[in-house]
SEBAPA-32426 format. One record per residue (C-alpha): residue number from 1; residue in one letter; chain; x, y, z. Coordinates in Angstrom, 1 decimal, decimal comma. Layout:
residues N
<rec><num>NUM</num><residu>A</residu><chaine>A</chaine><u>X</u><v>Y</v><w>Z</w></rec>
...
***
This chain:
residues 156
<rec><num>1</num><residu>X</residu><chaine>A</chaine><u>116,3</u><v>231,7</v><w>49,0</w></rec>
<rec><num>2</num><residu>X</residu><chaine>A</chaine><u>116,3</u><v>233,4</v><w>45,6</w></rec>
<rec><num>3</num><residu>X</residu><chaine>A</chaine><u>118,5</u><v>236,1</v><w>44,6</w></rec>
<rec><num>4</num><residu>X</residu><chaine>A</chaine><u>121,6</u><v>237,8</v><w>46,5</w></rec>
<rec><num>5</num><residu>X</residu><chaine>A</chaine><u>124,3</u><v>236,7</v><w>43,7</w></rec>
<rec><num>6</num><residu>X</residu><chaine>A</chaine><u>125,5</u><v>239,4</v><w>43,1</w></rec>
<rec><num>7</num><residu>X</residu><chaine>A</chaine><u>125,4</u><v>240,2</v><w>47,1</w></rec>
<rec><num>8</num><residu>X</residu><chaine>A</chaine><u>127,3</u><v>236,8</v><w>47,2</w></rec>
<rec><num>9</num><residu>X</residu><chaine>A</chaine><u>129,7</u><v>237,6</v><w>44,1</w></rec>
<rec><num>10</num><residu>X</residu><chaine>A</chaine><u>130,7</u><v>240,5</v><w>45,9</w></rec>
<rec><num>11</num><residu>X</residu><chaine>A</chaine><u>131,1</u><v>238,7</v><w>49,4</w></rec>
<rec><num>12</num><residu>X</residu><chaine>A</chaine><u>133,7</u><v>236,8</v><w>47,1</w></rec>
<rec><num>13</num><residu>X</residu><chaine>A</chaine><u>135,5</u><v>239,2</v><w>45,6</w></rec>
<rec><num>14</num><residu>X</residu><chaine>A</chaine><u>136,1</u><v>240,8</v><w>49,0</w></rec>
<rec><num>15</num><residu>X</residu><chaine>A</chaine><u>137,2</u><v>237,5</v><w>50,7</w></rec>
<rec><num>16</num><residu>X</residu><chaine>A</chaine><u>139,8</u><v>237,0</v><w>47,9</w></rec>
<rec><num>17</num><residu>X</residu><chaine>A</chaine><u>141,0</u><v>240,5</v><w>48,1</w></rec>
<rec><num>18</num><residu>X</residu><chaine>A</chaine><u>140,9</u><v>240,2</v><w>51,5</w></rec>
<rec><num>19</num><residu>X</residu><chaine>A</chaine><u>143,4</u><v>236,9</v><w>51,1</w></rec>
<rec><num>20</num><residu>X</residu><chaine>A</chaine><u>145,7</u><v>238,5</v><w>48,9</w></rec>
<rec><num>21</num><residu>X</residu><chaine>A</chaine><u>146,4</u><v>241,2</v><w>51,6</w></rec>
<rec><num>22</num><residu>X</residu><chaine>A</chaine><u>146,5</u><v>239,5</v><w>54,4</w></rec>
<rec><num>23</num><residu>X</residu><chaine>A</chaine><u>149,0</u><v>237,0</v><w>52,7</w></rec>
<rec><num>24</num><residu>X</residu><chaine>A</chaine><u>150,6</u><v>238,3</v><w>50,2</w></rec>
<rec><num>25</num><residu>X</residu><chaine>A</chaine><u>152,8</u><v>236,6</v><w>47,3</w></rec>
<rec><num>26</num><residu>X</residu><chaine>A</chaine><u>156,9</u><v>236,8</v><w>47,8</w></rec>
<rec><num>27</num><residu>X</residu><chaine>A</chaine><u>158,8</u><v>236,3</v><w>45,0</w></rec>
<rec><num>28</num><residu>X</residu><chaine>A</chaine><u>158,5</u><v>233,4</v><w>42,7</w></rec>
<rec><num>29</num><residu>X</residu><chaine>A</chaine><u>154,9</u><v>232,0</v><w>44,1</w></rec>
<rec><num>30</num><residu>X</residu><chaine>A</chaine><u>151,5</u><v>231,8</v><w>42,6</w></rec>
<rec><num>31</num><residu>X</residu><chaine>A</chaine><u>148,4</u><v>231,3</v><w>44,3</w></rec>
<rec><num>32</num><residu>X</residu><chaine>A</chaine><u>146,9</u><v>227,8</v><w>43,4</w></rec>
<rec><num>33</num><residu>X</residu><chaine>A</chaine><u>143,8</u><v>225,5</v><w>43,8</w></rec>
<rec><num>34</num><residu>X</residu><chaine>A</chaine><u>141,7</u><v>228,3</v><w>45,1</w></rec>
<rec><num>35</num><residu>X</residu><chaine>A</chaine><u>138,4</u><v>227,2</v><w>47,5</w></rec>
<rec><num>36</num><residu>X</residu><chaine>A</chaine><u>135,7</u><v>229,1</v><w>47,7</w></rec>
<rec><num>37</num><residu>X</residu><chaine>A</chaine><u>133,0</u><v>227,8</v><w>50,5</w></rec>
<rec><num>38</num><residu>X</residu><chaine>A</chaine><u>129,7</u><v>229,2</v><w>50,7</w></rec>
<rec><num>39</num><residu>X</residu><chaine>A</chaine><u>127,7</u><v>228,9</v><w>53,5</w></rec>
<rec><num>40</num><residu>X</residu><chaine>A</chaine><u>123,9</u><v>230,2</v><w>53,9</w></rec>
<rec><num>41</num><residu>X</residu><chaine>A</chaine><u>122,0</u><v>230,6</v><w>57,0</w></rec>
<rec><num>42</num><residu>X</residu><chaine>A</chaine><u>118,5</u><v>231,3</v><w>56,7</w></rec>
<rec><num>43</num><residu>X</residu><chaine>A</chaine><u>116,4</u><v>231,9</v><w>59,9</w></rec>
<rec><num>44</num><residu>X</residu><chaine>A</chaine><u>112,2</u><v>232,8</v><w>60,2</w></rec>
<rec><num>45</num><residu>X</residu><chaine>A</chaine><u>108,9</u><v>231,3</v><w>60,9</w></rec>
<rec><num>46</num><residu>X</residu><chaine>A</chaine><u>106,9</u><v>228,6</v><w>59,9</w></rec>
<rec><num>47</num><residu>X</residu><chaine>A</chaine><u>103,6</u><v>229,5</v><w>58,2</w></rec>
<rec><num>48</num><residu>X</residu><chaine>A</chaine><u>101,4</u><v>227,9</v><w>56,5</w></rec>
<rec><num>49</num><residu>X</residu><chaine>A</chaine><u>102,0</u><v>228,7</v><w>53,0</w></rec>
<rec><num>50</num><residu>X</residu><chaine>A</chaine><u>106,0</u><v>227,4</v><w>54,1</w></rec>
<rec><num>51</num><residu>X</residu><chaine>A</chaine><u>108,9</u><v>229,2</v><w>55,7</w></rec>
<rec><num>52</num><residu>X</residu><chaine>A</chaine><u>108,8</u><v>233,2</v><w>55,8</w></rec>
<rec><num>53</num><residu>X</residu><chaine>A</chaine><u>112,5</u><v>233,5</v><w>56,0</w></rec>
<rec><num>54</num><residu>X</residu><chaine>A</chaine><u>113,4</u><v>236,8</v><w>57,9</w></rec>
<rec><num>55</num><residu>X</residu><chaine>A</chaine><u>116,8</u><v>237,0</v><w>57,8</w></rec>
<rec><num>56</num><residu>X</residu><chaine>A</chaine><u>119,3</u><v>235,1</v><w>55,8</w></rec>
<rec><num>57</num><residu>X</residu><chaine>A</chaine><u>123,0</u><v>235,6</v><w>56,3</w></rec>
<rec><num>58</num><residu>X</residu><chaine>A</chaine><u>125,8</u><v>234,2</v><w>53,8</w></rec>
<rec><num>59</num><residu>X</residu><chaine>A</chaine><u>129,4</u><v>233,3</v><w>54,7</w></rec>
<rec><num>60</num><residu>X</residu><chaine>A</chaine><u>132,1</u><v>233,1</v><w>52,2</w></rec>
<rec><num>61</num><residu>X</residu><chaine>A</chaine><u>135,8</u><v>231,1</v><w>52,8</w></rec>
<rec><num>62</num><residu>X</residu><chaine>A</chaine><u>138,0</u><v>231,7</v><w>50,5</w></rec>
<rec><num>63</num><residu>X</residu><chaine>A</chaine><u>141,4</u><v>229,4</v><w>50,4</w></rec>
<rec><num>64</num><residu>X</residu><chaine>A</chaine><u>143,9</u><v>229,0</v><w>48,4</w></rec>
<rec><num>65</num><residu>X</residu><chaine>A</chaine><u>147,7</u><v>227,0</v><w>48,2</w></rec>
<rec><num>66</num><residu>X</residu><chaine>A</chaine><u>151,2</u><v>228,6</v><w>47,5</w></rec>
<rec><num>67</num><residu>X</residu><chaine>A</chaine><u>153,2</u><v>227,0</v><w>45,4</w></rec>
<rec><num>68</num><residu>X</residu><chaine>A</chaine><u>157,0</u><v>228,1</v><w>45,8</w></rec>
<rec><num>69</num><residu>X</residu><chaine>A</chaine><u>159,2</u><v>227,9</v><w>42,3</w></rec>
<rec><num>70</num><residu>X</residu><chaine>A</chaine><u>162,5</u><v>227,9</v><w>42,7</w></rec>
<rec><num>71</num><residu>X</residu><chaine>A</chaine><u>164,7</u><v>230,5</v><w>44,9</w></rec>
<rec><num>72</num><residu>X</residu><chaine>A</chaine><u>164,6</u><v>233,9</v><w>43,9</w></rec>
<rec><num>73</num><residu>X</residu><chaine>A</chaine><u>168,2</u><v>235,2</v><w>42,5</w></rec>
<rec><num>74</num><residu>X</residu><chaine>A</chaine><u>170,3</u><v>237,1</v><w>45,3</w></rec>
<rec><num>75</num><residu>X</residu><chaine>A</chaine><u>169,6</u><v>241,0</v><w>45,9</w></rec>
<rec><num>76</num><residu>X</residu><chaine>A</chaine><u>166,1</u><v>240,3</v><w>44,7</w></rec>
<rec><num>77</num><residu>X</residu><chaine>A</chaine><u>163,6</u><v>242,8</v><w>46,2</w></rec>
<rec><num>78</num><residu>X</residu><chaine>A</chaine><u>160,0</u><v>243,3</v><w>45,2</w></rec>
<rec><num>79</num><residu>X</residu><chaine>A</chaine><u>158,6</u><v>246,4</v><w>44,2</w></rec>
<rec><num>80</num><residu>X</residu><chaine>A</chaine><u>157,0</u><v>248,8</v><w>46,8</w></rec>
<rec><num>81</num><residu>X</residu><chaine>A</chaine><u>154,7</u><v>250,7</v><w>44,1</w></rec>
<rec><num>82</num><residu>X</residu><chaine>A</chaine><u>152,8</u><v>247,0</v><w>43,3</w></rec>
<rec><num>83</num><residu>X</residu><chaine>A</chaine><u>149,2</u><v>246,8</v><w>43,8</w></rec>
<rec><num>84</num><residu>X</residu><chaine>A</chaine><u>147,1</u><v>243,9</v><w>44,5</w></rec>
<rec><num>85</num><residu>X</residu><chaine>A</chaine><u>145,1</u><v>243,3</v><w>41,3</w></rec>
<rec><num>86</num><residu>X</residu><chaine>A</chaine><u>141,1</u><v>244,5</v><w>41,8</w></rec>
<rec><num>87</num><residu>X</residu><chaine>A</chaine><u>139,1</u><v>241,1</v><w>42,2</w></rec>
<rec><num>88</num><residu>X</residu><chaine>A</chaine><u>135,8</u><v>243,0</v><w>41,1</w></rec>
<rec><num>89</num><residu>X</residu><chaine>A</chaine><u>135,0</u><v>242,8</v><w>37,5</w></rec>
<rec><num>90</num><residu>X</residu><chaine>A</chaine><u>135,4</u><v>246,5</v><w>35,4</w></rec>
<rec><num>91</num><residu>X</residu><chaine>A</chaine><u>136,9</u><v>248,0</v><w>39,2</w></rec>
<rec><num>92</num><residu>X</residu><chaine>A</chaine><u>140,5</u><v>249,0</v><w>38,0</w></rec>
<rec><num>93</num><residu>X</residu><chaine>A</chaine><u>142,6</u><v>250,1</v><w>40,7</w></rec>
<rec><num>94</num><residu>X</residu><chaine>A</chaine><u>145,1</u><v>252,5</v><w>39,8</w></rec>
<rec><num>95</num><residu>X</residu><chaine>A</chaine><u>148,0</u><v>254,8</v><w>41,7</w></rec>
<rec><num>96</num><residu>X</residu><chaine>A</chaine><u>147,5</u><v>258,5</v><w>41,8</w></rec>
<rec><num>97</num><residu>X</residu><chaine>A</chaine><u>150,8</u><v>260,9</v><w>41,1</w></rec>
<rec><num>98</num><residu>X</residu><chaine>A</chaine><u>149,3</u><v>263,1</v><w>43,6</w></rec>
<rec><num>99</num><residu>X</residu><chaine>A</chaine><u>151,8</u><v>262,3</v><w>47,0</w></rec>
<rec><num>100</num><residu>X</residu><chaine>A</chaine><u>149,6</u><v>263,7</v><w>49,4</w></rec>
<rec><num>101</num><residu>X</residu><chaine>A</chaine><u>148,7</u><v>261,2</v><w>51,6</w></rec>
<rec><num>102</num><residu>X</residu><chaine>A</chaine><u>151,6</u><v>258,7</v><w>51,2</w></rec>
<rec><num>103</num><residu>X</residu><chaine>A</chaine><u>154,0</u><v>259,0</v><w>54,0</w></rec>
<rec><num>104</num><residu>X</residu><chaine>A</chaine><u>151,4</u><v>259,7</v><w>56,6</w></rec>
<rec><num>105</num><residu>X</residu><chaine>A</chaine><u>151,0</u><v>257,9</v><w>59,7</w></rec>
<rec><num>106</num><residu>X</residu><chaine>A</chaine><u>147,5</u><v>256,3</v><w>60,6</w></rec>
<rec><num>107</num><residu>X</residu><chaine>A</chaine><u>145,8</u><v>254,2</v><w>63,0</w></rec>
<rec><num>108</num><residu>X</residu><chaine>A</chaine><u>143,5</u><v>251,6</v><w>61,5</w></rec>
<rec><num>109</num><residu>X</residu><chaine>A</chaine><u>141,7</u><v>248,5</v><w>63,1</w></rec>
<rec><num>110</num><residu>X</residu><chaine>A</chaine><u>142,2</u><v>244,9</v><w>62,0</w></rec>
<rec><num>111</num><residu>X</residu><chaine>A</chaine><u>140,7</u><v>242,4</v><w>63,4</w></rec>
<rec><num>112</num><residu>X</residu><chaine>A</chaine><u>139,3</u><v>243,9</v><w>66,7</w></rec>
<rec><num>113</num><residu>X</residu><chaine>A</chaine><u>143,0</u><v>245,4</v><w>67,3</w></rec>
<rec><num>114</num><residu>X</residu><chaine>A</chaine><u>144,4</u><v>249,4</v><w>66,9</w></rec>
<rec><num>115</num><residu>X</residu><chaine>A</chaine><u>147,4</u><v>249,1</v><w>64,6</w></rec>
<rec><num>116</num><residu>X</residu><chaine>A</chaine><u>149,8</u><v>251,9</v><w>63,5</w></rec>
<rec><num>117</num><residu>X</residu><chaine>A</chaine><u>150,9</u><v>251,8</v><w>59,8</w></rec>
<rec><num>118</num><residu>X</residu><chaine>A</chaine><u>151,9</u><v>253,9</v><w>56,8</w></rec>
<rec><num>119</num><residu>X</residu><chaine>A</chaine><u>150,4</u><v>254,6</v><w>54,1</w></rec>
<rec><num>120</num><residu>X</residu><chaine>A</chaine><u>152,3</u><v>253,7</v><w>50,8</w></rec>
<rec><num>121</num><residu>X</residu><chaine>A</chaine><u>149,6</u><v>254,0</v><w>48,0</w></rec>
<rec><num>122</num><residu>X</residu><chaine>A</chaine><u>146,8</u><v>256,8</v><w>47,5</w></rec>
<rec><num>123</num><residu>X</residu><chaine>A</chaine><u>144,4</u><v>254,9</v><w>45,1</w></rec>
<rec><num>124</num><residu>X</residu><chaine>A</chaine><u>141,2</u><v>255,0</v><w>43,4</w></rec>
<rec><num>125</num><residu>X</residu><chaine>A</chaine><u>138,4</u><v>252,2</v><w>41,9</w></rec>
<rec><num>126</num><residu>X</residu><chaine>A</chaine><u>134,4</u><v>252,8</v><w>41,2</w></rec>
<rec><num>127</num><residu>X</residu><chaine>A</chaine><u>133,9</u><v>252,9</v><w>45,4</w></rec>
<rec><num>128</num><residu>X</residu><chaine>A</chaine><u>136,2</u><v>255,9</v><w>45,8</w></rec>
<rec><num>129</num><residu>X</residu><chaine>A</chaine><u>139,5</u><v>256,6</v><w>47,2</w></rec>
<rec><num>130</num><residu>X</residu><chaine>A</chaine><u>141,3</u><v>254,0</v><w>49,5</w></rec>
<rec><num>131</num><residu>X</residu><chaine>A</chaine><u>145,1</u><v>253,5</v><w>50,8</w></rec>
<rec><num>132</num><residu>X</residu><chaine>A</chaine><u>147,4</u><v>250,8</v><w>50,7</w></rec>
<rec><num>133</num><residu>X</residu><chaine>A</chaine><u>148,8</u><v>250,8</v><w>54,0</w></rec>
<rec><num>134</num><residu>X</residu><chaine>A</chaine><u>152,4</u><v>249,1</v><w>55,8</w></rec>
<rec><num>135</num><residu>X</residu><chaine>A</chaine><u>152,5</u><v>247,5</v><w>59,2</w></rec>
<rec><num>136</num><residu>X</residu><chaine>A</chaine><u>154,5</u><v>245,4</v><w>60,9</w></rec>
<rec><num>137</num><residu>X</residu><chaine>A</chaine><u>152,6</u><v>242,6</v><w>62,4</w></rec>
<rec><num>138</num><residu>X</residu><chaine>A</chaine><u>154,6</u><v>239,6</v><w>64,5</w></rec>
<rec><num>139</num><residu>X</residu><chaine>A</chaine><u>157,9</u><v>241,3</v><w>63,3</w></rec>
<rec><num>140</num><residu>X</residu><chaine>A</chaine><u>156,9</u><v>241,0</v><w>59,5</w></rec>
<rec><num>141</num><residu>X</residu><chaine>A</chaine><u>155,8</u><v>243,9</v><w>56,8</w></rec>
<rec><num>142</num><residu>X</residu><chaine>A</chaine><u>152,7</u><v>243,6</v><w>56,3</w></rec>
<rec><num>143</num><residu>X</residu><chaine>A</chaine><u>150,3</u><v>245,5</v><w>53,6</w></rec>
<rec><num>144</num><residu>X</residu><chaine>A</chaine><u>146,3</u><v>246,4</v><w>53,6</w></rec>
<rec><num>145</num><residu>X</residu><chaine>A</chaine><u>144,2</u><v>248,7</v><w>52,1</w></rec>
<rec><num>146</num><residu>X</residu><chaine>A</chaine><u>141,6</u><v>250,9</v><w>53,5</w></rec>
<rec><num>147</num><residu>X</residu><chaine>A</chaine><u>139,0</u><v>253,6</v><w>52,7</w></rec>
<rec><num>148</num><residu>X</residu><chaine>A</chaine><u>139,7</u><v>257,0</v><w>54,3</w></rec>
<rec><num>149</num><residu>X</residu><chaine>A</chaine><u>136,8</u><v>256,5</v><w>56,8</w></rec>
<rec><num>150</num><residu>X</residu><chaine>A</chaine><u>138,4</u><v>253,3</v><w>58,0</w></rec>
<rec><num>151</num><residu>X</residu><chaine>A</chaine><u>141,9</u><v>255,5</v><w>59,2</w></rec>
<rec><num>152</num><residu>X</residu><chaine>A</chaine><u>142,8</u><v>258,2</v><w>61,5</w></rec>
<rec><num>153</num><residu>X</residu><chaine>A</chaine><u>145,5</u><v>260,4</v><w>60,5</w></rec>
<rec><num>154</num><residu>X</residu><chaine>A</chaine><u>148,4</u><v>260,6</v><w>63,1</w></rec>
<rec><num>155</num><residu>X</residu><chaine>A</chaine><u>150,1</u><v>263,9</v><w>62,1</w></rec>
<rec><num>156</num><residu>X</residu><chaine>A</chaine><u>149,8</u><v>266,2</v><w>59,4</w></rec>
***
C-alpha cells in the first residue's frame, strides 16, 4: 500500500503520548531504547490486474525501558503543574492561567472502564482544548489527558 505516513506518523506520536501517560517518569528516570512496531493489515479481493485492497488497518506498539539513576534526595516531590512534552512536531502544549476548569470533577473512560478523576491542567495545542486529568488507579495517582468531548463534568 502506498501512502498513509503521515496517518502512521500520527498513529506514533499518539502511541508514545499515550506511553508517557499511562506510565509516567518518577524522579531520576529517563525513558530509554524506545520500540516502535508497525504492523499492517491489508484485506480485499483478487482481480486480475492484482489485489484491490479495501481496507487496510495499521497498528502501532510503542515500548520503551526505564532506566532508574540513583535515589532521589529525601522530601523530594515532583511538580503538579508539569506537562507531558507534545510528541507531534510544531503542536506545543501549553497551560492556560484561566482556572476555570481545574478542580472539577469528571468521569472519563479508559480502557472500556468509567473512572472518576480531577482535572489538574486546562490546556491547549493545534487540535484544541484538552485536560490533564488525576486518578487513582490500583491505589496509585495516576495522570491522562482528554479532550472536553471525551469527559463529563460531575458538578459545577
Amino acid at each position: 500500500m502506498r501512502g498513509g505516513s503521515s496517518i502512521v506518523d500520527g498513529l506514533i506520536a499518539d502511541a508514545k503520548r499515550d506511553l508517557m501517560t499511562e506510565h509516567p517518569l518518577q524522579p531520576n528516570e529517563v525513558y530509554v531504547n524506545w520500540s516502535v512496531d508497525r504492523m499492517l493489515t491489508e484485506t480485499g479481493v483478487q482481480s486480475r490486474e492484482g489485489q484491490v485492497v479495501q481496507r487496510a488497518e495499521y497498528r502501532i506498539v510503542v515500548s520503551a525501558d526505564v532506566i532508574r539513576f540513583g535515589i532521589p534526595p529525601e522530601n523530594f516531590t515532583i511538580a503538579t503543574n508539569q506537562v507531558v512534552p507534545a510528541v507531534v512536531p510544531a503542536v506545543q502544549a501549553k497551560a492556560t492561567e484561566d482556572v476555570g476548569y481545574v478542580g472539577r470533577k469528571v468521569e472519563f473512560r479508559h480502557r472500556g472502564a468509567t473512572m472518576n478523576g480531577e482535572i489538574v491542567g486546562d490546556l491547549y495545542n493545534t487540535a484544541g482544548q484538552y485536560f490533564r486529568i488525576r486518578y487513582s488507579l490500583n491505589g496509585k495517582e495516576r495522570y491522562t489527558y482528554r479532550y472536553p468531548k471525551e469527559v463529563t463534568f460531575l458538578n459545577q
